[in-house]
SERO-4910 file (N, C-alpha, C, O; in steps of 0.05 Angstrom, whole numbers):
BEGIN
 pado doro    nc1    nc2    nc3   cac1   cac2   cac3    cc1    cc2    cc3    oc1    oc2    oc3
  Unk    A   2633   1928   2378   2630   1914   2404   2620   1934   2425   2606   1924   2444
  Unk    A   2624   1956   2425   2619   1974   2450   2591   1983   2446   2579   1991   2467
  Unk    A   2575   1983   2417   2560   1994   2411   2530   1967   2429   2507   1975   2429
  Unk    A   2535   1943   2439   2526   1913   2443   2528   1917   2478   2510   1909   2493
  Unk    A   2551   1929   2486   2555   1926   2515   2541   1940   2543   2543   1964   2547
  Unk    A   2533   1931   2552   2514   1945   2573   2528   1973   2592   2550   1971   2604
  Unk    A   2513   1999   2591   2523   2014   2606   2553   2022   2625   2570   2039   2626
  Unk    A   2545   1990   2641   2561   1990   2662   2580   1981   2659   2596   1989   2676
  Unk    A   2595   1959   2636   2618   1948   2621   2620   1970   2610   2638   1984   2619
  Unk    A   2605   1981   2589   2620   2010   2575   2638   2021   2592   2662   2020   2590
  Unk    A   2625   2030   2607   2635   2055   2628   2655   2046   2636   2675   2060   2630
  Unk    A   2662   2019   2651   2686   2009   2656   2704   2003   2643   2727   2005   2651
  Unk    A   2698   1992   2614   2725   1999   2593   2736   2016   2597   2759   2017   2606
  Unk    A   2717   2039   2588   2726   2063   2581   2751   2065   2610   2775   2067   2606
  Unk    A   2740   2063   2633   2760   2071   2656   2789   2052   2652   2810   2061   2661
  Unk    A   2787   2031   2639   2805   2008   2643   2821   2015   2626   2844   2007   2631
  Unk    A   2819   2032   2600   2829   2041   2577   2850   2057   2582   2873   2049   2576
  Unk    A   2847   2085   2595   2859   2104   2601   2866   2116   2569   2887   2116   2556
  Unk    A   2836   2130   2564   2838   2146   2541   2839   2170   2544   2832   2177   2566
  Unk    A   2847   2189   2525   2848   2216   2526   2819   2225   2530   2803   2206   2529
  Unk    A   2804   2256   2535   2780   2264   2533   2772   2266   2503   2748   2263   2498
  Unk    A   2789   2270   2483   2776   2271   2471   2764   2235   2457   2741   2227   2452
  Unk    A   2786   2220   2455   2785   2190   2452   2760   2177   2473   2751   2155   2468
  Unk    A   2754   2186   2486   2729   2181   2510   2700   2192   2484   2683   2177   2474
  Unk    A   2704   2218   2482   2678   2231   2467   2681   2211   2442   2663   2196   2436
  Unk    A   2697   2210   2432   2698   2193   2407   2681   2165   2407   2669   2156   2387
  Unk    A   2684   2150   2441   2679   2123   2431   2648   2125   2444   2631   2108   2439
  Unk    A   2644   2148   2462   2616   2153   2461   2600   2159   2437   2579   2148   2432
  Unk    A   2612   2178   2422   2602   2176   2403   2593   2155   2379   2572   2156   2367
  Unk    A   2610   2137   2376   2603   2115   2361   2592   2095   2377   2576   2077   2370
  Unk    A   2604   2102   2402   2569   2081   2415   2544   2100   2409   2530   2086   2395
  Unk    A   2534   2119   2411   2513   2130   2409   2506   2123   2382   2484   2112   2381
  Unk    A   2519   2126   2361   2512   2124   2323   2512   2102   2322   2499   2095   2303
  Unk    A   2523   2079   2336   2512   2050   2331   2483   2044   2346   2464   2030   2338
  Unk    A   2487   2053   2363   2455   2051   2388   2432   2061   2369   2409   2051   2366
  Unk    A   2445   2084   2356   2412   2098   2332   2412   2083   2315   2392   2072   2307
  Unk    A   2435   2078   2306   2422   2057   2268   2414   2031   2280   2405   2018   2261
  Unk    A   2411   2014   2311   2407   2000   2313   2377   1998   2313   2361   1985   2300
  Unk    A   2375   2018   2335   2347   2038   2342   2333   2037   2316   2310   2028   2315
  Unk    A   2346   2048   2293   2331   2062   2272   2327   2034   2255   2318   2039   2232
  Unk    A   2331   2010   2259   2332   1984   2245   2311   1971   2246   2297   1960   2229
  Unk    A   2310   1973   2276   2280   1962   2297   2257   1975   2286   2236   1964   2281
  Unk    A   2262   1999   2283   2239   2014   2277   2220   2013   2252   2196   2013   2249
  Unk    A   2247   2013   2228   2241   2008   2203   2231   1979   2195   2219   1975   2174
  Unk    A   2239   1953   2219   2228   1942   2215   2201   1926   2228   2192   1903   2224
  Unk    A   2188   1953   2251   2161   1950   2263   2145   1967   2248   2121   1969   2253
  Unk    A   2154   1976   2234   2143   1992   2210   2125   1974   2188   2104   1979   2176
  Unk    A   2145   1951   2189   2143   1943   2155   2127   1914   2174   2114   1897   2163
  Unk    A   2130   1914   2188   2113   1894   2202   2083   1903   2207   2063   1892   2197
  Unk    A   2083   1926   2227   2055   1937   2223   2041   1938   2200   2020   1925   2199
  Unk    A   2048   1953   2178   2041   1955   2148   2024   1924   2151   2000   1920   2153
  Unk    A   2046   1904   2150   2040   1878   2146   2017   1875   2150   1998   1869   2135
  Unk    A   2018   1880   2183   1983   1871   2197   1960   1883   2184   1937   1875   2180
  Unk    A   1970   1902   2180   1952   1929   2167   1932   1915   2141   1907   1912   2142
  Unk    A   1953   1908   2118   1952   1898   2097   1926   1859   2105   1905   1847   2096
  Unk    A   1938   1858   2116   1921   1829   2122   1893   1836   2139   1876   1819   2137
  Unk    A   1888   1854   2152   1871   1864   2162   1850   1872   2155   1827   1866   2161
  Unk    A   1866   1897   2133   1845   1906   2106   1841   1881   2085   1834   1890   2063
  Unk    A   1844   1859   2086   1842   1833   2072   1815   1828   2080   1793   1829   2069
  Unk    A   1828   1819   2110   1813   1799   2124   1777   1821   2124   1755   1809   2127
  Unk    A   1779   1848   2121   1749   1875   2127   1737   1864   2112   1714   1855   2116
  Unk    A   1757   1862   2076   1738   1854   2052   1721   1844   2044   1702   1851   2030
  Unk    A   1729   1818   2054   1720   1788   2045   1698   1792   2081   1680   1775   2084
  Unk    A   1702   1812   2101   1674   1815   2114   1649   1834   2103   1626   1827   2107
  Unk    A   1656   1857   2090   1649   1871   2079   1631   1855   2053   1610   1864   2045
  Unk    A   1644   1832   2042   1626   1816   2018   1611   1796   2035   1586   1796   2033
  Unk    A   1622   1777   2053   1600   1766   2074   1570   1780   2082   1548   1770   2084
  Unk    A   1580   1808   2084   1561   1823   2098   1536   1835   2078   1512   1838   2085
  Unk    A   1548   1840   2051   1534   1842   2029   1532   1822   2018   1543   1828   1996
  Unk    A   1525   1800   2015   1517   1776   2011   1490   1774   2034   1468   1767   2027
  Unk    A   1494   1779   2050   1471   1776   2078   1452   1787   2075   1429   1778   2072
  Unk    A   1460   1818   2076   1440   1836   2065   1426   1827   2036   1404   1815   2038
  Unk    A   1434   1830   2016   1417   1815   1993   1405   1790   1999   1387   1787   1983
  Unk    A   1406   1773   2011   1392   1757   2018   1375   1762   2041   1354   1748   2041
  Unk    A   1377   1783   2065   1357   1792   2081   1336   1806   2067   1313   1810   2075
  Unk    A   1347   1813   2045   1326   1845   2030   1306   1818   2003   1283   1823   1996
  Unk    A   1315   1801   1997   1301   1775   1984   1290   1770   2001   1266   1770   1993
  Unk    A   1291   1764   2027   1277   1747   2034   1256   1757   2062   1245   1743   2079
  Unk    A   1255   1791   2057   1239   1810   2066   1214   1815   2041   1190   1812   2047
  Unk    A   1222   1823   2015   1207   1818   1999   1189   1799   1989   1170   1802   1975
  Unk    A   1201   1777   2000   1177   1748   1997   1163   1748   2026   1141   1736   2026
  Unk    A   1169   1755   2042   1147   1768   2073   1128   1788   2067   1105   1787   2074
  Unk    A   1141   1808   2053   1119   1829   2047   1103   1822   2016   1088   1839   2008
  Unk    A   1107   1802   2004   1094   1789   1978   1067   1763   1994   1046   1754   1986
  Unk    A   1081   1760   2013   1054   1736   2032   1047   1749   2050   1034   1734   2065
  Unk    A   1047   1771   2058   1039   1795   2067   1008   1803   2057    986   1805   2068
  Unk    A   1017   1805   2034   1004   1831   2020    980   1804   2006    956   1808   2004
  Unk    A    995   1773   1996    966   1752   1985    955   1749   2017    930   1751   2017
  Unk    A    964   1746   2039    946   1739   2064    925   1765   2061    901   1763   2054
  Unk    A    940   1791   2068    918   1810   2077    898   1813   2057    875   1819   2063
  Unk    A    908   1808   2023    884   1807   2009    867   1779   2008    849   1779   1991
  Unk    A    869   1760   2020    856   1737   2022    833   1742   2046    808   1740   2046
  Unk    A    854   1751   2071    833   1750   2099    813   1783   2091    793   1787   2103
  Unk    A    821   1801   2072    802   1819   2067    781   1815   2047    762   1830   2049
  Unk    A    781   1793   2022    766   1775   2017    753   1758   2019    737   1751   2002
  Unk    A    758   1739   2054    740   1732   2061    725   1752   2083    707   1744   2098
  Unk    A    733   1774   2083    710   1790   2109    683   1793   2092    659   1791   2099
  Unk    A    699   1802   2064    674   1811   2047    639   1795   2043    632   1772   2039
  Unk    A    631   1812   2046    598   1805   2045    587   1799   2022    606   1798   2006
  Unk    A    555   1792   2006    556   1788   1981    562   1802   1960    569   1796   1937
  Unk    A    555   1840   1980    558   1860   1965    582   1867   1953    586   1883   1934
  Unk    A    604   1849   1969    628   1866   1966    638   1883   1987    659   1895   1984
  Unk    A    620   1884   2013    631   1901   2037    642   1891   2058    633   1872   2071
  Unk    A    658   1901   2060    669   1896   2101    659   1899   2111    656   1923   2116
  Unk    A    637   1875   2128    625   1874   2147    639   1890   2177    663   1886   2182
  Unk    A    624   1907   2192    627   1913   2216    637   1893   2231    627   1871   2228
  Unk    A    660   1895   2251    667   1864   2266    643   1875   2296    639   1898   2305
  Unk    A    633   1851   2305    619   1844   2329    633   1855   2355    656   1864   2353
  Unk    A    618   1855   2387    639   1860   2395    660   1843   2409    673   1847   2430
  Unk    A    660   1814   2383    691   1801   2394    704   1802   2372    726   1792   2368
  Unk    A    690   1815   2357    714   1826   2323    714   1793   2311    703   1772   2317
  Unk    A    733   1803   2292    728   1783   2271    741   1750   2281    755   1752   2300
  Unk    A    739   1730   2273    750   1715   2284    757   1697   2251    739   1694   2234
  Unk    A    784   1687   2247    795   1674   2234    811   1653   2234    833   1652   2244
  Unk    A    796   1629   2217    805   1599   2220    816   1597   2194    810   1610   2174
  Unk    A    843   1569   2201    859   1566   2181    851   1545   2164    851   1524   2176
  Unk    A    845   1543   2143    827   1515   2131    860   1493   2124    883   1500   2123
  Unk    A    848   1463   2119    874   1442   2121    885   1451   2098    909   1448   2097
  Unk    A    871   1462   2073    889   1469   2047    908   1487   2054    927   1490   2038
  Unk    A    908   1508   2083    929   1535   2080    907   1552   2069    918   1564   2051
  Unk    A    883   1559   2071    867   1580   2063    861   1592   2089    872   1586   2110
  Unk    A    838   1615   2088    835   1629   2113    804   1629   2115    791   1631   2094
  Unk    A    793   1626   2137    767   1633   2135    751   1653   2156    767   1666   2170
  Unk    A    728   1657   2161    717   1673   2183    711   1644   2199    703   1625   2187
  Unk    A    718   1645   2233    710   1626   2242    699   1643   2268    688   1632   2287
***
């Protein structure tokens, strides 16, 4: 019970008691060793609580960490099909610059000009 009681009731028991000094150190003392293991109760169990958060936290990173790599493999797919219509456009619009010879015509000085035909082809316009 003493170890529960606020300061200022302590203190006044204690006066109301009329204990010896050493019976005084005594019940300080077991107030103090109940105050720590109470102390040390709390602690052990913000301990095991933090852990807790901890534990669900590093859960919750994972399953971002596979979100995130899921993303990426699908950004890096679907960078490779950009640089795959990339690479048929620039060889299409560099096949139609070509001349009969086979050369890249010099562009004029309004440079080349390119129209889109209704099939999705490219042409010089």
């Amino acid at each position: 019970a003493i170890v529960n009681l606020p300061v200022e009731d302590f203190n006044a028991a204690l006066g109301r008691a009329r204990l010896s000094g050493p019976q005084v150190a005594l019940a300080r003392d077991i107030r103090r060793r109940g105050k720590n293991k109470v102390a040390a109760q709390k602690c052990r169990r913000r301990k095991l609580e933090a852990l807790a958060r901890l534990q669900a936290e590093l859960g919750r990173l994972g399953r971002e960490r596979e979100r995130l790599l899921r993303a990426r493999g699908q950004a890096e797919r679907a960078l490779g099909a950009l640089r795959r219509d990339m690479a048929r456009v620039t060889a299409q619009v560099l096949g139609a610059l070509r001349d009969r010879d086979g050369d890249v015509p010099t562009p004029g000085a309004e440079g080349f000009g390119l129209s889109l035909a209704p099939d999705g082809g490219l042409g010089l316009g």
